[in-house]
C-alpha positions in Angstrom: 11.7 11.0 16.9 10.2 8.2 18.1 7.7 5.2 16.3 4.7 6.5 18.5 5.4 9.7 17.2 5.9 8.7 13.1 2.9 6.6 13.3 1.1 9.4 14.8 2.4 12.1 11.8 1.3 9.2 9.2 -2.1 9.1 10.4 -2.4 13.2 10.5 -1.4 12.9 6.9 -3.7 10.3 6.3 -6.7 9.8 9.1 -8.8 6.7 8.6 -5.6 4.9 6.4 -6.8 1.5 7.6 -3.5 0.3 7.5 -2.3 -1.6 10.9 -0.2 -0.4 13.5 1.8 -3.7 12.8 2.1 -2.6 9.0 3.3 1.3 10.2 6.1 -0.6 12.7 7.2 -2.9 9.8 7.8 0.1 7.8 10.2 2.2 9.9 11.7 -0.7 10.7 12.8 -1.2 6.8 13.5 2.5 6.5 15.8 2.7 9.4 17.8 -0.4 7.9 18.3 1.4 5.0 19.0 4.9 6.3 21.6 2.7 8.6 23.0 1.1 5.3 23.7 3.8 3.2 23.9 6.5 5.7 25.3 5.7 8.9 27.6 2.8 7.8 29.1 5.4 5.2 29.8 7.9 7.5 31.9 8.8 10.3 29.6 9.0 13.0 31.1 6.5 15.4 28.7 5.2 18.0 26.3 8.0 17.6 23.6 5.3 16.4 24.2 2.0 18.4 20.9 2.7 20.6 18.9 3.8 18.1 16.5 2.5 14.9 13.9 0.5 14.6 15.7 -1.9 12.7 17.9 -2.9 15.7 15.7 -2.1 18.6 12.9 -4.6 17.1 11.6 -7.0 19.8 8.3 -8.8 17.8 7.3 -4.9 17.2 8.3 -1.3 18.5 6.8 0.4 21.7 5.7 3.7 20.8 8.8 5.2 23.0 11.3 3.4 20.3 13.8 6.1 19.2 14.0 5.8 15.8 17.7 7.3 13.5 15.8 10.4 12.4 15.7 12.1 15.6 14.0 15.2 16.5 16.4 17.7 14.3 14.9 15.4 11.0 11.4 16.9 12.1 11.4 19.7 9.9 11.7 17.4 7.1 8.6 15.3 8.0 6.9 18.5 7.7 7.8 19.3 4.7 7.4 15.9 3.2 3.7 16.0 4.8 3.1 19.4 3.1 4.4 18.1 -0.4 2.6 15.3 -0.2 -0.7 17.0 0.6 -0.2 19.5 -2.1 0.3 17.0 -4.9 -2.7 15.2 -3.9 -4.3 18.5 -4.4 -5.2 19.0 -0.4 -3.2 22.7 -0.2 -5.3 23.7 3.6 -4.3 20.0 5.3 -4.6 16.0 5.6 -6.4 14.4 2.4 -9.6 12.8 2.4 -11.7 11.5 0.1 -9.3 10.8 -2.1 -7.9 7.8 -3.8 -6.3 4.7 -1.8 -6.5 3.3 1.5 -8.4 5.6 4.2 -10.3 7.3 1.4 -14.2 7.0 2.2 
């Protein structure tokens, strides 16, 4: 998976969020680090990751082409996550709107 494509599944789950692109990049940046720190470091996986993350790929920002740790076999997961999410905010059918917090109008 790539940042383009994260920030683009964060603003399905949540159109109109308000929240900068900057913000979004800053985020996955701190989420890679610590998927690197107590995942990757503590495992066996050799150089698997050396050319991916937003943590070490970060250049004042991410281009939207920016591989991030989770790759494309973690996309199930952000799925999921999305459809959890959505349900607990009582929107069973999709995205929320019109509900509490930022991008709620």
């Amino acid at each position: 998976m790539t940042a383009g494509e994260a920030i683009k599944m964060a603003d399905e789950l949540r159109p109109n969020n308000h929240f900068e692109n900057r913000l979004k990049q800053l985020w996955l940046r701190q989420a890679d680090s610590g998927m690197r720190r107590n995942i990757v470091e503590r495992s066996q996986t050799g150089g698997d990751f050396e050319d991916k993350g937003a943590d070490i790929l970060w250049n004042d920002g991410l281009e939207y082409d920016t591989p991030l740790l989770a790759c494309c076999s973690a996309e199930d997961l952000y799925h999921q996550r999305r459809s959890t999410l959505s349900a607990l905010a009582g929107c069973a059918d999709g995205p929320c709107t019109g509900r509490d917090g930022p991008g709620s109008e």
